[in-house]
PASEBA-1860 file (N, C-alpha, C; in nm, 3 decimals):
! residues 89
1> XXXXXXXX> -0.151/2.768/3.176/-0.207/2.649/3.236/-0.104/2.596/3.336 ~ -0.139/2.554/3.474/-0.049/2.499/3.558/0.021/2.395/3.485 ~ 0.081/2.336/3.595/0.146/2.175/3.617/0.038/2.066/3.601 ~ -0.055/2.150/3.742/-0.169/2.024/3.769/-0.290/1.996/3.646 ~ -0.317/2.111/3.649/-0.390/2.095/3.522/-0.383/2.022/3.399 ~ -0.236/2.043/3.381/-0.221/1.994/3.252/-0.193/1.836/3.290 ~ -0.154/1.803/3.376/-0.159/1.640/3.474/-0.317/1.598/3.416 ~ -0.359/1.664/3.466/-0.499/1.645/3.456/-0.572/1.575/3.336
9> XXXXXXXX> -0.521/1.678/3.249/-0.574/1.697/3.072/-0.525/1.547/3.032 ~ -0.390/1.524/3.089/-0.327/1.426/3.057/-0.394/1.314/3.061 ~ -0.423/1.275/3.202/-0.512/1.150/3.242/-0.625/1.136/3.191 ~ -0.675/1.243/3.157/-0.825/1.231/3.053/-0.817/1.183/2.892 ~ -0.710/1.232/2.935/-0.666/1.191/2.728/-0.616/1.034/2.751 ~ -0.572/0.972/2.832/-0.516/0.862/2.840/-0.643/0.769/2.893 ~ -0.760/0.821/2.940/-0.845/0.736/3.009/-0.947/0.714/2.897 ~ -0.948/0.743/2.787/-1.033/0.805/2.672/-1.059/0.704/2.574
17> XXXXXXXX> -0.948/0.668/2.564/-0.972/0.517/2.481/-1.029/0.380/2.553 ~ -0.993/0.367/2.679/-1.069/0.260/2.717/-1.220/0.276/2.745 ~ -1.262/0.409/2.785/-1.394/0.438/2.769/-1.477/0.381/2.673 ~ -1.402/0.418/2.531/-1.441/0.362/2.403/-1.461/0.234/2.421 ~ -1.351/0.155/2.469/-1.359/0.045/2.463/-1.452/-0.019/2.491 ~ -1.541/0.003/2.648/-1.615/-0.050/2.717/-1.748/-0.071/2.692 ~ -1.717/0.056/2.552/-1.833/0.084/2.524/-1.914/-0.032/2.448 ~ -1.784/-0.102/2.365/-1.795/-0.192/2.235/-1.835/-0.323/2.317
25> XXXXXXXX> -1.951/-0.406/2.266/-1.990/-0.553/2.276/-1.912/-0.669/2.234 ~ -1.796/-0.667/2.361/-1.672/-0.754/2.350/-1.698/-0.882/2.271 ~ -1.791/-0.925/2.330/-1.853/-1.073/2.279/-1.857/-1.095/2.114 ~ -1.902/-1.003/2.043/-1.920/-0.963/1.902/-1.765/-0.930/1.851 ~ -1.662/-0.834/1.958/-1.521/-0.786/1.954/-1.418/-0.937/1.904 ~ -1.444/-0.990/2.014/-1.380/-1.136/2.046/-1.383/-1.204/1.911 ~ -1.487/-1.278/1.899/-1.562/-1.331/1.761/-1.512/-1.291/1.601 ~ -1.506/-1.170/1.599/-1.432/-1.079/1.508/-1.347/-1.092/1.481
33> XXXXXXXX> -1.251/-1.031/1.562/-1.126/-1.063/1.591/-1.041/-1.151/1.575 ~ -1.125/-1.271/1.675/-0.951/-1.387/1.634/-1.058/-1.452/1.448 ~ -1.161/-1.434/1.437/-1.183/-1.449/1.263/-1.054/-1.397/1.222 ~ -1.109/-1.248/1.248/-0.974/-1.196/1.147/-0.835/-1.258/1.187 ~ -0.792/-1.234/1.315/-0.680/-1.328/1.308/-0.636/-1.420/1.216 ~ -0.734/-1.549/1.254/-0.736/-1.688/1.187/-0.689/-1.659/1.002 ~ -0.782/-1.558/0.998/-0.813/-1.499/0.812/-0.668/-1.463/0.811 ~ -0.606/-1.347/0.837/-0.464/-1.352/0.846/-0.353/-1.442/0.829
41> XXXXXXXX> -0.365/-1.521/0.946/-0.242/-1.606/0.910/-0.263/-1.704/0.812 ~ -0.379/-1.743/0.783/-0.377/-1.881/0.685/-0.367/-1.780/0.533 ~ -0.365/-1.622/0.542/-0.288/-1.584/0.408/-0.178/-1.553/0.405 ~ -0.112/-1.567/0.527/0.031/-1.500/0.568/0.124/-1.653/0.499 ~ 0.043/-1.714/0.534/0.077/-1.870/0.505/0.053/-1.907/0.369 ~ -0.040/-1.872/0.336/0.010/-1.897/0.150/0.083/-1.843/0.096 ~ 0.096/-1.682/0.145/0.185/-1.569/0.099/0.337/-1.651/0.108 ~ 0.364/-1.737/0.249/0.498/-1.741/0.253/0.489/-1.848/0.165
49> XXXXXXXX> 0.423/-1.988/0.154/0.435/-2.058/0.048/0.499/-2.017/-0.103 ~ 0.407/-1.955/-0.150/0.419/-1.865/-0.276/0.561/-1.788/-0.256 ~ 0.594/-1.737/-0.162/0.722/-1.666/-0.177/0.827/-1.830/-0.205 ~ 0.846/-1.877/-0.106/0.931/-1.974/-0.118/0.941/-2.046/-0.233 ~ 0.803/-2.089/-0.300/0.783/-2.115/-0.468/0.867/-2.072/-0.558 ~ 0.887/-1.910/-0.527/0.935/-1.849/-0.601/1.073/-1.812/-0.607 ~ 1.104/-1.844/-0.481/1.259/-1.799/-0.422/1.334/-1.917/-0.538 ~ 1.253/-2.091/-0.493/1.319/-2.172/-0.559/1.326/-2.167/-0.684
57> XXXXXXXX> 1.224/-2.142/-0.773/1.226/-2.124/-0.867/1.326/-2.031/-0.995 ~ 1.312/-1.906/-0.905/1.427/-1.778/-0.899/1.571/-1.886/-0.900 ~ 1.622/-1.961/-0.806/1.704/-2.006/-0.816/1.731/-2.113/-0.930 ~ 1.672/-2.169/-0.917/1.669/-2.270/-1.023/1.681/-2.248/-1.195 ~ 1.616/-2.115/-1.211/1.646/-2.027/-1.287/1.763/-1.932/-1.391 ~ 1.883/-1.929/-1.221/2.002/-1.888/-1.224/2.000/-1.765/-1.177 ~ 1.919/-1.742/-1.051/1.923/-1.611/-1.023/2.039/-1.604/-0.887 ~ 2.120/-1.485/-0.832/2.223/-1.541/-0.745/2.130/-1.501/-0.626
65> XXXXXXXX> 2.174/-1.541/-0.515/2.160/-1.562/-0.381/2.135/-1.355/-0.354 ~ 2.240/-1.279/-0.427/2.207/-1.144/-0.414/2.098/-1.095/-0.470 ~ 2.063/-1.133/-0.607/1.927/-1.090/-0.630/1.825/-1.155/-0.600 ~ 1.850/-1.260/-0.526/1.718/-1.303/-0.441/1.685/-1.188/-0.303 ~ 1.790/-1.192/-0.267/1.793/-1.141/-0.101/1.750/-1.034/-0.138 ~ 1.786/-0.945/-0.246/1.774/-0.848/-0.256/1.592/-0.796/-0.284 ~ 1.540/-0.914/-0.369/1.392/-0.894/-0.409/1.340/-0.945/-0.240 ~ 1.398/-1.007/-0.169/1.309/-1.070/-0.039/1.383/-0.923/0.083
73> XXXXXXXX> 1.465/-0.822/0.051/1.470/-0.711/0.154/1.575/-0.759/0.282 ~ 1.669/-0.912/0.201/1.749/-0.930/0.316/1.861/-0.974/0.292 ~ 1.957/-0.979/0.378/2.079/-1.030/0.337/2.114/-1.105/0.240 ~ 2.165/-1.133/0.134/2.257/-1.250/0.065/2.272/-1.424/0.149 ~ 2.326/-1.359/0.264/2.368/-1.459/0.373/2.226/-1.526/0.421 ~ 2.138/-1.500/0.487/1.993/-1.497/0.552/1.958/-1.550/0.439 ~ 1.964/-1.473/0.310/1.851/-1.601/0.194/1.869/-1.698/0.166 ~ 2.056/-1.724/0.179/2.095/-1.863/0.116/2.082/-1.930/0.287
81> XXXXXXXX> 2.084/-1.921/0.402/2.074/-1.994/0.506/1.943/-2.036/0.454 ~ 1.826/-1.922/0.485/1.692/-1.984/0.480/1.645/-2.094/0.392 ~ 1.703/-2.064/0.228/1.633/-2.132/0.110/1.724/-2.238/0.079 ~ 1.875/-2.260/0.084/1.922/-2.362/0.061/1.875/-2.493/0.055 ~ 1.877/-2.552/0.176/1.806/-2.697/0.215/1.690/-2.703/0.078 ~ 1.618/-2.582/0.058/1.475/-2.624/0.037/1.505/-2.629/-0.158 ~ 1.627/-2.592/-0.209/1.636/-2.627/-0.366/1.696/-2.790/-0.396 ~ 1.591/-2.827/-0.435/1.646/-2.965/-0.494/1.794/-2.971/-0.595
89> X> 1.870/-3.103/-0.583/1.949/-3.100/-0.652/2.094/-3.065/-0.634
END
């Protein structure tokens, strides 16, 4: 297969998905969409609630700043910046 050709193949494969796209009844797309959005963050948002619930709690508990960070996937340093302020007492 040439150069050009395969140029070619290329642009077809890349033009391929928006085809699809055009195909779809945006209006219905749109609508959908930021739903789901919306649906998303207001669980992303309890999710973080509930984490933070728990972070304090964890602390309050006697758990250290390492096995927090460690159950939340982040630094020691980063958990006690983030959660400090937020433990009473």
């Amino acid at each position: 297969m040439s150069k050009m050709s395969k140029k070619k193949d290329k642009k077809k494969e890349a033009a391929a998905p928006v085809a699809v796209v055009r195909k779809i009844d945006r209006s219905k797309l749109t609508t959908e969409t930021l739903k789901t959005i919306a649906t998303q963050v207001k669980a992303k948002r309890h999710a973080q609630e509930a984490c933070d619930e728990a972070v304090i709690k964890a602390r309050l508990e006697g758990c250290s700043w390492v096995q927090i960070a460690a159950a939340l996937g982040i630094s020691p340093q980063g958990a006690r910046q983030k959660y400090l302020s937020r433990i009473p007492g």
